[in-house]
FIKOLZA-1660 file (N, C-alpha, C; in steps of 0.1 Angstrom, whole numbers, plus 5000, padded with zeros to 4 digits):
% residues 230
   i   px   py   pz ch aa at
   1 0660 4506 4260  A  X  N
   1 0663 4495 4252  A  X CA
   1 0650 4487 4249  A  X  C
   2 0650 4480 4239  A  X  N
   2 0636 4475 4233  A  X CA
   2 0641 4459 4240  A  X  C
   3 0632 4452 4240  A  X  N
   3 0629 4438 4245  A  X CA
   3 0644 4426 4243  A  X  C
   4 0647 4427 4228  A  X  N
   4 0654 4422 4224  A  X CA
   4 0666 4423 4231  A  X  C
   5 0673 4437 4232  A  X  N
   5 0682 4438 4234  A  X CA
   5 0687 4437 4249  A  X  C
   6 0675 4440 4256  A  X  N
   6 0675 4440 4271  A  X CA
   6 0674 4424 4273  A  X  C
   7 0669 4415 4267  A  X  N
   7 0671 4399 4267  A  X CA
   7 0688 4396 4268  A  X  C
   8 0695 4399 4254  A  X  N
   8 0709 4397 4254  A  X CA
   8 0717 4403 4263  A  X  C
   9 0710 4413 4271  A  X  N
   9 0719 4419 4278  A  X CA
   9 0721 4415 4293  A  X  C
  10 0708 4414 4297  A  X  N
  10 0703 4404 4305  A  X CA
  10 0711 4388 4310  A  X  C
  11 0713 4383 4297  A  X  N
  11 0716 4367 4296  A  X CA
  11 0730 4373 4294  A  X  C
  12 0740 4377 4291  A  X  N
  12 0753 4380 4291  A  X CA
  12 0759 4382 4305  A  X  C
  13 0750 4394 4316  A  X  N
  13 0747 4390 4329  A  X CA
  13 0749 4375 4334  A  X  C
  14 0739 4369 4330  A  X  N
  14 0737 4355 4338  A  X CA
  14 0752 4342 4333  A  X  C
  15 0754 4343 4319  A  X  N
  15 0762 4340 4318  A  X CA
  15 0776 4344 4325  A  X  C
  16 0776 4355 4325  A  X  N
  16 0789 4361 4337  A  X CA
  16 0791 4358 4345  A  X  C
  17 0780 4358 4357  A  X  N
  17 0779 4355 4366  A  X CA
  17 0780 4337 4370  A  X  C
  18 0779 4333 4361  A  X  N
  18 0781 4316 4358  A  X CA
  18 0793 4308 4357  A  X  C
  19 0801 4319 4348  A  X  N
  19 0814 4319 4351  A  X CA
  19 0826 4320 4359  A  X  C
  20 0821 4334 4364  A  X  N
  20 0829 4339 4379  A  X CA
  20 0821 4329 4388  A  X  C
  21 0813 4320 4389  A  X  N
  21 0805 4312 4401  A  X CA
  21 0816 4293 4393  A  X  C
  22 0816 4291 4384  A  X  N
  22 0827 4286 4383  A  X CA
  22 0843 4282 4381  A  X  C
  23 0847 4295 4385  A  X  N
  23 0858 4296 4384  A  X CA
  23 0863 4299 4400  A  X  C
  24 0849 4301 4406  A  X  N
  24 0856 4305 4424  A  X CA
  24 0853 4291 4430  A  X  C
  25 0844 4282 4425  A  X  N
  25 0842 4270 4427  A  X CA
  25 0852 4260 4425  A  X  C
  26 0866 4263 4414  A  X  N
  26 0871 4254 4412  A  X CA
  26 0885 4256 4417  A  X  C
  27 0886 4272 4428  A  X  N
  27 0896 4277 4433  A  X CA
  27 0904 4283 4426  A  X  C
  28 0900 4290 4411  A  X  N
  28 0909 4294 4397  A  X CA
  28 0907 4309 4402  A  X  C
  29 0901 4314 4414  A  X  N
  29 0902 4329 4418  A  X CA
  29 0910 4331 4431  A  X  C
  30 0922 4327 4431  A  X  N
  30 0929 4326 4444  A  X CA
  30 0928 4341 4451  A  X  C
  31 0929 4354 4444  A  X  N
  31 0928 4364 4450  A  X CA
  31 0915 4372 4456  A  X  C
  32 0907 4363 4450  A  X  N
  32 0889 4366 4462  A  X CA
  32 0891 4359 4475  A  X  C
  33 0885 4367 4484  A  X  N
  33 0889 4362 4497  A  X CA
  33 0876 4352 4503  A  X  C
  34 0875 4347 4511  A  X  N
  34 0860 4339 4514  A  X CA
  34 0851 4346 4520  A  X  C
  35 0859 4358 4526  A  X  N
  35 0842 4366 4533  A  X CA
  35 0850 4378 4530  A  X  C
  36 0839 4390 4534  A  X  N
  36 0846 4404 4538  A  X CA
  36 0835 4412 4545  A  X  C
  37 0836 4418 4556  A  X  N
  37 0829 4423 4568  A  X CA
  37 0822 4409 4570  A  X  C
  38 0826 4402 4571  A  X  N
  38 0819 4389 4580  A  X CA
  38 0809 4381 4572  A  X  C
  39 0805 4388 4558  A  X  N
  39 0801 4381 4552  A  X CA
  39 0806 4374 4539  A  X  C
  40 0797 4361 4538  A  X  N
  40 0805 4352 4530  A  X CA
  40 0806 4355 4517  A  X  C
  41 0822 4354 4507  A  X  N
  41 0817 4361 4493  A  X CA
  41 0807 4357 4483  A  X  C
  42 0800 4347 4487  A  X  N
  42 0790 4337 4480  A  X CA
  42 0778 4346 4477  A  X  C
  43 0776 4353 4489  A  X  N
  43 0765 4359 4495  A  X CA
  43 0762 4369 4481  A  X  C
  44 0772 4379 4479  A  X  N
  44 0765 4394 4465  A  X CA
  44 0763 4385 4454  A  X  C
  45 0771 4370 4453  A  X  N
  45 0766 4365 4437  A  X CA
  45 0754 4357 4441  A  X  C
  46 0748 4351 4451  A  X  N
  46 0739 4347 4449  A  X CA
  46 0725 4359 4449  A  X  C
  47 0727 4368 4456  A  X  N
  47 0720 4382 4455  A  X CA
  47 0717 4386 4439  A  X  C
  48 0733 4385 4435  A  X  N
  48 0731 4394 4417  A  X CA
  48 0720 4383 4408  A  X  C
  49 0724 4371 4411  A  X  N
  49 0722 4358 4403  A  X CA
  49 0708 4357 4407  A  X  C
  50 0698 4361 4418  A  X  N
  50 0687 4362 4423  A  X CA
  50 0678 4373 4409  A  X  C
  51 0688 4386 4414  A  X  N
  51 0680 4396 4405  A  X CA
  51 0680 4396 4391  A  X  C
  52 0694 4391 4384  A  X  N
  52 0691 4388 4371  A  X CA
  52 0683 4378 4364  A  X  C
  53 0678 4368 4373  A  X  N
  53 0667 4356 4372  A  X CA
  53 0656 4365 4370  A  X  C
  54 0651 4374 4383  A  X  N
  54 0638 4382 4375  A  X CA
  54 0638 4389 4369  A  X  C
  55 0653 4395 4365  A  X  N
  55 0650 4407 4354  A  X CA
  55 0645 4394 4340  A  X  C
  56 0649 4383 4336  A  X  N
  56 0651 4378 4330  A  X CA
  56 0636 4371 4327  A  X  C
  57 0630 4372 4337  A  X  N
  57 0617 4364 4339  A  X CA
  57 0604 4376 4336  A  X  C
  58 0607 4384 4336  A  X  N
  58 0598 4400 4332  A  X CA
  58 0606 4401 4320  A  X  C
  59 0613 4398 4312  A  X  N
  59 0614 4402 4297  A  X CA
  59 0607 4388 4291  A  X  C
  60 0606 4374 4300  A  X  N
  60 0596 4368 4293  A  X CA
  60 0580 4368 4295  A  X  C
  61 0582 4376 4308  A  X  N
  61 0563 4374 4309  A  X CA
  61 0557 4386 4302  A  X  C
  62 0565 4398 4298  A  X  N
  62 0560 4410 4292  A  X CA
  62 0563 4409 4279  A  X  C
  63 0560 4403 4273  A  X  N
  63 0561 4402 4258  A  X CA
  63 0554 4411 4253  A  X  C
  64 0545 4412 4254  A  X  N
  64 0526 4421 4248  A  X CA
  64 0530 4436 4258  A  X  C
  65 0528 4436 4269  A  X  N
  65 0527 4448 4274  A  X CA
  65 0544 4455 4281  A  X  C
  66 0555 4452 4267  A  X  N
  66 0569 4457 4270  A  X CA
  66 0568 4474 4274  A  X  C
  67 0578 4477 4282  A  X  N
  67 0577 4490 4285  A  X CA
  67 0591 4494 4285  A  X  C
  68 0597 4502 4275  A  X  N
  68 0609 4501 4271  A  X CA
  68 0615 4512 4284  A  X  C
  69 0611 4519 4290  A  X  N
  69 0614 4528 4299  A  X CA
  69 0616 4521 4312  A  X  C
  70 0618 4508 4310  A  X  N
  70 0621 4503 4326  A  X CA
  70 0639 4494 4321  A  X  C
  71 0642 4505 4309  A  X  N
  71 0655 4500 4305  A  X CA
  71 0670 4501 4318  A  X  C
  72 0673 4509 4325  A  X  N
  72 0676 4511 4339  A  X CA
  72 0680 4497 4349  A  X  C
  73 0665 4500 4349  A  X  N
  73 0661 4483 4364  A  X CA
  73 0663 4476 4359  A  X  C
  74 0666 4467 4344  A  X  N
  74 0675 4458 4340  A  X CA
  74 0688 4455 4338  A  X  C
  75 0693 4472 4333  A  X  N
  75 0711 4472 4332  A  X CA
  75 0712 4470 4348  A  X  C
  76 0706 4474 4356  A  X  N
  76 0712 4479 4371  A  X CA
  76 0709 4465 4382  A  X  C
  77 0700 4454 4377  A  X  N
  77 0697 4445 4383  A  X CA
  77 0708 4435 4389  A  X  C
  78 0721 4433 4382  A  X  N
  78 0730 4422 4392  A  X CA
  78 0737 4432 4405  A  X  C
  79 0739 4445 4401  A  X  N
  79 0744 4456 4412  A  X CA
  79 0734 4456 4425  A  X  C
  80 0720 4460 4424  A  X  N
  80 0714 4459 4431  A  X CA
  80 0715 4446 4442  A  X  C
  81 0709 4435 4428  A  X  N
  81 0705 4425 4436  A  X CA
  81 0719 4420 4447  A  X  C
  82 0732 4425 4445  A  X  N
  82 0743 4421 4449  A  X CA
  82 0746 4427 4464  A  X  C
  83 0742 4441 4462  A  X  N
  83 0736 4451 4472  A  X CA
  83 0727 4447 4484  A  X  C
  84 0715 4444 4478  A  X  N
  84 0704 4441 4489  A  X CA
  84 0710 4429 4496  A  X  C
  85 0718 4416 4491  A  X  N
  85 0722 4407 4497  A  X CA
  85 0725 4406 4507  A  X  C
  86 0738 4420 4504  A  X  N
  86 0748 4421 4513  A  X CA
  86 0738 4424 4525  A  X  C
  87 0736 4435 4522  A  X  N
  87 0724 4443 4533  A  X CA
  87 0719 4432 4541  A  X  C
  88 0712 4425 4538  A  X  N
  88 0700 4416 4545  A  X CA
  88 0704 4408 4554  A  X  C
  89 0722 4400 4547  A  X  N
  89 0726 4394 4554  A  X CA
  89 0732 4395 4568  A  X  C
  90 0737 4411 4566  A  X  N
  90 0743 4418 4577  A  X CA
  90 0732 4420 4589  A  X  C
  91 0718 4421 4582  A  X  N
  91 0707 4424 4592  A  X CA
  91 0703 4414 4603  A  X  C
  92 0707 4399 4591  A  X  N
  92 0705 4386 4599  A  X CA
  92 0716 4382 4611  A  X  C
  93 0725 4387 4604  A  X  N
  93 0742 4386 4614  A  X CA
  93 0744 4393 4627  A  X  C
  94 0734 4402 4624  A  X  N
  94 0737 4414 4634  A  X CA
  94 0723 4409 4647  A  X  C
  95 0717 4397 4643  A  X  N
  95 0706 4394 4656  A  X CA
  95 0694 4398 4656  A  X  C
  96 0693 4410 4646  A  X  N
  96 0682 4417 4645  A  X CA
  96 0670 4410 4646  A  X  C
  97 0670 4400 4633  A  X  N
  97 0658 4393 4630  A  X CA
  97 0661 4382 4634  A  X  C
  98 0649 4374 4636  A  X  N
  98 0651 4358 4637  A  X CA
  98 0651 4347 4632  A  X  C
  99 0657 4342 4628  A  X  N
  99 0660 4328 4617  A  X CA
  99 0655 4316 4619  A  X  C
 100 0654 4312 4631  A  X  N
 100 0651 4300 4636  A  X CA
 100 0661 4299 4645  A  X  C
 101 0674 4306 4644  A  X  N
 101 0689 4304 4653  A  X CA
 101 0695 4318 4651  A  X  C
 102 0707 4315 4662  A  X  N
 102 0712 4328 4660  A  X CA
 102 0722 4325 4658  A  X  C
 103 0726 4338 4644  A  X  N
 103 0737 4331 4637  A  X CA
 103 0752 4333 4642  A  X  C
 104 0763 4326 4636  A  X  N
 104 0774 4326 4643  A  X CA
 104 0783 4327 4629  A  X  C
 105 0797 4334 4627  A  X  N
 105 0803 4332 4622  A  X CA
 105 0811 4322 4618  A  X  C
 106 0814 4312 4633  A  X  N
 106 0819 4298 4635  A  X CA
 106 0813 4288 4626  A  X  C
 107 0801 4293 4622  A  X  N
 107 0789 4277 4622  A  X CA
 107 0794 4277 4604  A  X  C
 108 0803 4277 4597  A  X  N
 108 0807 4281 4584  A  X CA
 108 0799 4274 4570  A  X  C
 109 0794 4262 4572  A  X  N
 109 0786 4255 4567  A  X CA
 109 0773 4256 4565  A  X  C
 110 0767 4253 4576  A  X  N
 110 0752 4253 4575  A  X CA
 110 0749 4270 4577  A  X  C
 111 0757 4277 4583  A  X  N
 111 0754 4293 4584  A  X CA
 111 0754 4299 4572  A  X  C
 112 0765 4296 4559  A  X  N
 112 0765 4299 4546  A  X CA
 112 0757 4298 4539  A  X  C
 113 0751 4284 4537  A  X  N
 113 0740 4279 4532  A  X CA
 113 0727 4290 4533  A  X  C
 114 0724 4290 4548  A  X  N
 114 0713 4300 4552  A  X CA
 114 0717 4316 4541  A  X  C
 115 0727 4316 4546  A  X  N
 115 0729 4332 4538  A  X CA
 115 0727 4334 4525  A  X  C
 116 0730 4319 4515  A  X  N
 116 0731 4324 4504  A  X CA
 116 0721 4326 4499  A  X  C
 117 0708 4316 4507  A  X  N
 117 0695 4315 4502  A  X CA
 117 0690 4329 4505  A  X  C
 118 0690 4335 4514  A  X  N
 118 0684 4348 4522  A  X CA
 118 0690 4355 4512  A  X  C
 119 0701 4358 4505  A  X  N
 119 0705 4366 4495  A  X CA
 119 0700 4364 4484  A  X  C
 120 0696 4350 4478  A  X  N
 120 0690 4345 4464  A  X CA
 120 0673 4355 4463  A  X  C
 121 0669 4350 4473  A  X  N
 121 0656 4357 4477  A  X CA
 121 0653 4372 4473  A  X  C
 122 0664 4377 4482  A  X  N
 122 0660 4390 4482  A  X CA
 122 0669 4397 4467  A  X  C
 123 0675 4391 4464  A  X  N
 123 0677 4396 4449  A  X CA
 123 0666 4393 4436  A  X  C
 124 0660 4380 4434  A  X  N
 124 0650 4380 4431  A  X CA
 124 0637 4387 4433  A  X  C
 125 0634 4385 4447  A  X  N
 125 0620 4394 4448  A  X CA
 125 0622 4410 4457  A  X  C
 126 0629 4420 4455  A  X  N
 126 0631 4432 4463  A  X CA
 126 0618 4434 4471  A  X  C
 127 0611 4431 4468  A  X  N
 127 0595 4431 4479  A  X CA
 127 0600 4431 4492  A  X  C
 128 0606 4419 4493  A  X  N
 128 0610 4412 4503  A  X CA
 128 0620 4420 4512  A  X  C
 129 0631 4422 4508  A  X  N
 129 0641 4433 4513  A  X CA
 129 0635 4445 4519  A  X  C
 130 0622 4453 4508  A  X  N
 130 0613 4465 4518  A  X CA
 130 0604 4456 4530  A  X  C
 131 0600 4446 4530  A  X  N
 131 0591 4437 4542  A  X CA
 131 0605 4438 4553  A  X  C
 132 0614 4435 4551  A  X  N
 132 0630 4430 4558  A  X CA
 132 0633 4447 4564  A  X  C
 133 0629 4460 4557  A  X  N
 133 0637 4472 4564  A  X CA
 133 0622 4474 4572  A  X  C
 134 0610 4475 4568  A  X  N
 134 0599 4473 4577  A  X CA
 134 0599 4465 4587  A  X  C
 135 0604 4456 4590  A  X  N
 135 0604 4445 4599  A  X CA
 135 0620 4449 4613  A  X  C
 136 0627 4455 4601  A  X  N
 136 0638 4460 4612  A  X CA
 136 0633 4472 4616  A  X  C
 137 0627 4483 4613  A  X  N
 137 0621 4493 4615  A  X CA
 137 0610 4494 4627  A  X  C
 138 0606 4484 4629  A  X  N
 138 0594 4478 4636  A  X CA
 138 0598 4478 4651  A  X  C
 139 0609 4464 4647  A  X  N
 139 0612 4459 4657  A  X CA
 139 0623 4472 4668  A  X  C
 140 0629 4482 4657  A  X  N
 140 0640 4492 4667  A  X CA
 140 0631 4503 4671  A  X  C
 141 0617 4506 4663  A  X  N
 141 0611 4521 4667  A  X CA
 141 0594 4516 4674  A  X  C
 142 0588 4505 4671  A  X  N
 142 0583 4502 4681  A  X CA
 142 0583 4495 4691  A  X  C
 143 0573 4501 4701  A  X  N
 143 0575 4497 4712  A  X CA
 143 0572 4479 4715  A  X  C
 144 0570 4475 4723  A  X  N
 144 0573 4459 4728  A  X CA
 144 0555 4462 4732  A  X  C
 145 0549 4451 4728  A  X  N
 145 0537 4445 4725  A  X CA
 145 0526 4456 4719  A  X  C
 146 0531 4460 4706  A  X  N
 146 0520 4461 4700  A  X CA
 146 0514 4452 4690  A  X  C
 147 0518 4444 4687  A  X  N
 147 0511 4431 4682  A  X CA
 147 0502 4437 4671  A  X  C
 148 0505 4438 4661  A  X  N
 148 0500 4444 4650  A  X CA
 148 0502 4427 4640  A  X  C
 149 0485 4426 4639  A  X  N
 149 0481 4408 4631  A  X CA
 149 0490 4407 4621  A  X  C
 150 0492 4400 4614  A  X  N
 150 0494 4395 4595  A  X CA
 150 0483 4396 4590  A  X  C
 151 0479 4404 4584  A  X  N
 151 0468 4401 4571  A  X CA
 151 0465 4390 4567  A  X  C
 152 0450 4385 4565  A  X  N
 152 0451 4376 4556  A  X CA
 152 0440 4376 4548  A  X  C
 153 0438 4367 4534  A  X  N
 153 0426 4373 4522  A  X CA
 153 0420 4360 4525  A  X  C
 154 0402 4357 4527  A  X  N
 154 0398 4342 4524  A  X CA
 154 0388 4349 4514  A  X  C
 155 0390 4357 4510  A  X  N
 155 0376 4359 4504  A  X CA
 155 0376 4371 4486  A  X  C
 156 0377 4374 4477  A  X  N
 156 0372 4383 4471  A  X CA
 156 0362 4384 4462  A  X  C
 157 0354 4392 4462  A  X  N
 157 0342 4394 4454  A  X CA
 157 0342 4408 4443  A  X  C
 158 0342 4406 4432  A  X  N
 158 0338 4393 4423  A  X CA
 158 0357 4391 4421  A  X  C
 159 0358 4379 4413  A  X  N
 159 0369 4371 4418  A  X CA
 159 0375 4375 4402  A  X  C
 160 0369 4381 4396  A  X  N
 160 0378 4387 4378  A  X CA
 160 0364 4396 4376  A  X  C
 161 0373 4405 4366  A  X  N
 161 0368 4415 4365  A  X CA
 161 0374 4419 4349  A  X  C
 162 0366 4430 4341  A  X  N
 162 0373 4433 4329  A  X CA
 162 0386 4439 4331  A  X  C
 163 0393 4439 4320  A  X  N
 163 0410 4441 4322  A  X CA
 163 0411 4455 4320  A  X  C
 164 0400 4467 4311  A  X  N
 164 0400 4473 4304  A  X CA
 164 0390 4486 4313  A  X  C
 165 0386 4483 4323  A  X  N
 165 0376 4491 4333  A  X CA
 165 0375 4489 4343  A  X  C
 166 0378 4500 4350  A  X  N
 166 0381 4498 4370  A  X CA
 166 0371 4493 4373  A  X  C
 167 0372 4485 4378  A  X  N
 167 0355 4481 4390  A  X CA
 167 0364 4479 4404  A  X  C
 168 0345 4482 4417  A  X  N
 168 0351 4479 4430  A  X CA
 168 0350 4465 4428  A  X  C
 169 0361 4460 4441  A  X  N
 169 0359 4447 4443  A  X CA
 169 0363 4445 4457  A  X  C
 170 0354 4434 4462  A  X  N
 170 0351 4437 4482  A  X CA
 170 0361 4422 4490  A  X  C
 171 0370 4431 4491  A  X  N
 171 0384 4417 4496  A  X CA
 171 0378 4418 4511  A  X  C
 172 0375 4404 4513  A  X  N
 172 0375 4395 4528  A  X CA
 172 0385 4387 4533  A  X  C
 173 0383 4393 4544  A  X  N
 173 0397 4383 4556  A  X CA
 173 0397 4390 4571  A  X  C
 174 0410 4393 4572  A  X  N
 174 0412 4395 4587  A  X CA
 174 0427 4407 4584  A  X  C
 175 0427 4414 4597  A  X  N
 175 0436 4420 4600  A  X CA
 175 0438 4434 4589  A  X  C
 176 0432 4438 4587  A  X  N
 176 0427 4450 4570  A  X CA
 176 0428 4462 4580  A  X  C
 177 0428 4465 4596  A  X  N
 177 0426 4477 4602  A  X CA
 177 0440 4486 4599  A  X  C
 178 0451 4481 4596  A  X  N
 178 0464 4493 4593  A  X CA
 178 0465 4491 4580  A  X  C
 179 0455 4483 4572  A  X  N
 179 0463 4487 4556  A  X CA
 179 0470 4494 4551  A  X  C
 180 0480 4495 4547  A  X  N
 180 0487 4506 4542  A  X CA
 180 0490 4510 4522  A  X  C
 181 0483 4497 4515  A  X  N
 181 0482 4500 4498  A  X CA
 181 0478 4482 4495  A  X  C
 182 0472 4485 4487  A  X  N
 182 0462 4474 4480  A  X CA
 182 0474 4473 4469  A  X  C
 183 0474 4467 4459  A  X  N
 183 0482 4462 4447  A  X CA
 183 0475 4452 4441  A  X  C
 184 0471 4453 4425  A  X  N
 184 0471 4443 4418  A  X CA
 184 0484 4442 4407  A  X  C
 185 0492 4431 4412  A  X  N
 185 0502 4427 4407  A  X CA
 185 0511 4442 4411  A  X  C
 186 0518 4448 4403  A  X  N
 186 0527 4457 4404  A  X CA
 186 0518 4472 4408  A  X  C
 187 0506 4472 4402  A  X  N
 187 0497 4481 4401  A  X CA
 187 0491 4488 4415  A  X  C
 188 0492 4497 4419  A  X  N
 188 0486 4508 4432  A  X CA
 188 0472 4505 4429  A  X  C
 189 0465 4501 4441  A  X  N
 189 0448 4505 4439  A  X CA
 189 0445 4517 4446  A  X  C
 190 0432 4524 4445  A  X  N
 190 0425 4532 4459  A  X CA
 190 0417 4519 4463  A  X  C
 191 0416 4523 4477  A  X  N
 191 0410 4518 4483  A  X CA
 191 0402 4520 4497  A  X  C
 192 0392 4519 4501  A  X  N
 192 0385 4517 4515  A  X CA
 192 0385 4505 4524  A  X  C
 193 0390 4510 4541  A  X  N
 193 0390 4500 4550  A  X CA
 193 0376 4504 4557  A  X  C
 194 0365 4490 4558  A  X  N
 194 0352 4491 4560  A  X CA
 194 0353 4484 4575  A  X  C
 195 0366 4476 4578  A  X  N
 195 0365 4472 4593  A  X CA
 195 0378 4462 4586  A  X  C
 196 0378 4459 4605  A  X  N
 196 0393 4448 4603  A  X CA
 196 0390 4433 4594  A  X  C
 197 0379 4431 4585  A  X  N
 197 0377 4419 4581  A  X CA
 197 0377 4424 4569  A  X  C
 198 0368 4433 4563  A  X  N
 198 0364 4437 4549  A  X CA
 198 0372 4454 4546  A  X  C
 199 0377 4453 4532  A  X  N
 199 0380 4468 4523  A  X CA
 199 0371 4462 4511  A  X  C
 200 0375 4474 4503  A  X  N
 200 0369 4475 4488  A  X CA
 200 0380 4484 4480  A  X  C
 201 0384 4475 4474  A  X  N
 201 0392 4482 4463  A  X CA
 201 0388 4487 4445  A  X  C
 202 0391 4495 4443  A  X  N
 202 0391 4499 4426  A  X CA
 202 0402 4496 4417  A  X  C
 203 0400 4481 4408  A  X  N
 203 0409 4475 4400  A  X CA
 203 0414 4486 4393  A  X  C
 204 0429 4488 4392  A  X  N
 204 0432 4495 4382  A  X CA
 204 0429 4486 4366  A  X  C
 205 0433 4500 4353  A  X  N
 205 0433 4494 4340  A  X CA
 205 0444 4483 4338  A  X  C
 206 0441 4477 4330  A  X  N
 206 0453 4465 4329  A  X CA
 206 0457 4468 4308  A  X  C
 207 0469 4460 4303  A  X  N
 207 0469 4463 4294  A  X CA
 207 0463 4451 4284  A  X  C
 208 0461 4440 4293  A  X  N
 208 0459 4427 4288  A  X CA
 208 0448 4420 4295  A  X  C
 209 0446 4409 4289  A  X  N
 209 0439 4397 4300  A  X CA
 209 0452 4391 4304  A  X  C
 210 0452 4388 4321  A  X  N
 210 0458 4385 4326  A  X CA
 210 0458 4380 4342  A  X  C
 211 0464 4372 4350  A  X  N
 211 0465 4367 4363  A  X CA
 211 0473 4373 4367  A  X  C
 212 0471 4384 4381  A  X  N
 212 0478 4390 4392  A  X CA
 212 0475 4384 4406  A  X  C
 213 0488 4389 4415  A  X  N
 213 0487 4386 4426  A  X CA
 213 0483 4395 4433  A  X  C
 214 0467 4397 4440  A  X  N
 214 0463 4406 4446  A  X CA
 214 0472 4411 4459  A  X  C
 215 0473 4420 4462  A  X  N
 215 0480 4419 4476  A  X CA
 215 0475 4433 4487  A  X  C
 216 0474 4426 4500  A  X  N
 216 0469 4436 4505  A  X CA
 216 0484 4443 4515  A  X  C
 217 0486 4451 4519  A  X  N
 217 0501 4453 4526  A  X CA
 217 0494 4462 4543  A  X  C
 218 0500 4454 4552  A  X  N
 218 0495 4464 4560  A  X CA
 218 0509 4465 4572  A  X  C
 219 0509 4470 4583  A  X  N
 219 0517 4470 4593  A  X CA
 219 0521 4461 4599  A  X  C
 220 0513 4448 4597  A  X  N
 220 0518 4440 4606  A  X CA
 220 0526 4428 4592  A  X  C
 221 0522 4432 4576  A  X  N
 221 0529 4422 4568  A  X CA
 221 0521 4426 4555  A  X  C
 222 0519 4408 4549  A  X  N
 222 0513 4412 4538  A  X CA
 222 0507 4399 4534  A  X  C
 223 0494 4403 4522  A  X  N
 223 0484 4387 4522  A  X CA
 223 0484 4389 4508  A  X  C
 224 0485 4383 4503  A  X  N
 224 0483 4378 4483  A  X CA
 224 0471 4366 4483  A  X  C
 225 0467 4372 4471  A  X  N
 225 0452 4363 4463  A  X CA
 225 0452 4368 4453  A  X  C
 226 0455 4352 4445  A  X  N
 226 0455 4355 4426  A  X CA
 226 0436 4361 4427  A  X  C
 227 0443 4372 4414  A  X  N
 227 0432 4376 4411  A  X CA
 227 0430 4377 4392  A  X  C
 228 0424 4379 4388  A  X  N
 228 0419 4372 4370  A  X CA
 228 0413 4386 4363  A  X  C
 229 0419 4396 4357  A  X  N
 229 0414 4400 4348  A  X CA
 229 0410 4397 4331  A  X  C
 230 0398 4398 4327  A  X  N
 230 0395 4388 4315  A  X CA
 230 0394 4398 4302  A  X  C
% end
């Protein structure tokens, strides 16, 4: 689908979903139940409502560099994002991970609330949901104190670079020894780990001048630093 039409199709989504969120709001859906497997029904719309915000937000930031082949991940975006919700939620329910509390079915108020955000989230940024199956992955297949740092970036040199020609560029910080993929913005880098403080990456081509979020990804998480191609 070309830009246009993936926009209306997009916003017909959000409008939908606005409706069915006002019509369960004013009790005009007596046959939806409040939860199902323990989770609350709020939970897949705030998940869909998550992911159709970014589908929505990449047909406005790609204006110049549209890619009509990512027609798919936009029709498919309230399903998903409604998907991962559920998912995440059940991850949180089930004790796995830690919230700050451990959640209860009873607690129906302030426990809902938590959920629906945790759902908004991960339908908007799916990053987040792969950090969330790595994180549960971690915690069931490794062992107890391996203590693997968070990354973090204080440093990159040179800080922009042309948009139009790889160059290296030498990211400083901490925790770089399990790297596992560099990224500028959506983009894969190669890269070299020189020690747990310094790598060096090779900017991919860009199609524009533009601001990305560098990101380094390693085992123990992940570190972002805006980066400036000119």
């Amino acid at each position: 689908m070309d830009r246009k039409r993936t926009f209306w199709t997009v916003l017909a989504y959000l409008l939908g979903l606005l409706l069915l969120g006002v019509l369960f709001a004013f009790s005009l859906l007596p046959f939806v139940p409040d939860s199902f497997l323990s989770v609350p029904v709020g939970v897949p719309w705030f998940g869909a409502v998550g992911a159709v915000l970014i589908s929505l937000t990449g047909v406005f930031a790609h204006e110049h560099d549209w890619d009509p082949n990512y027609w798919p991940w936009h029709v498919a975006r309230p399903f998903v994002g409604a998907s991962l919700g559920v998912v995440s939620v059940l991850i949180f329910k089930a004790g796995i991970l830690a919230v700050g509390a451990t959640p209860s079915p009873h607690q129906a108020i302030p426990t809902n609330l938590l959920y629906y955000l945790i759902a908004f989230v991960v339908g908007y940024r799916e990053e987040m949901f792969r950090e969330l199956l790595k994180r549960l992955a971690d915690i069931i297949l490794t062992p107890g104190g391996s203590g693997v740092a968070v990354p973090t970036i204080t440093d990159v040199n040179p800080a922009q670079v042309p948009h139009n020609a790889p160059q290296p560029v030498v990211i400083t910080g901490a925790g770089f020894t399990n790297t596992q993929a560099v990224r500028f913005g959506v983009a894969v880098a190669l890269f070299t780990v020189h020690s747990d403080g310094q790598l060096t990456a090779t900017t991919p081509p860009m199609p524009a001048p533009l601001v990305v979020p560098l990101t380094v990804t390693t085992k123990g998480g992940s570190a972002t630093h805006p980066f400036t191609f000119t």
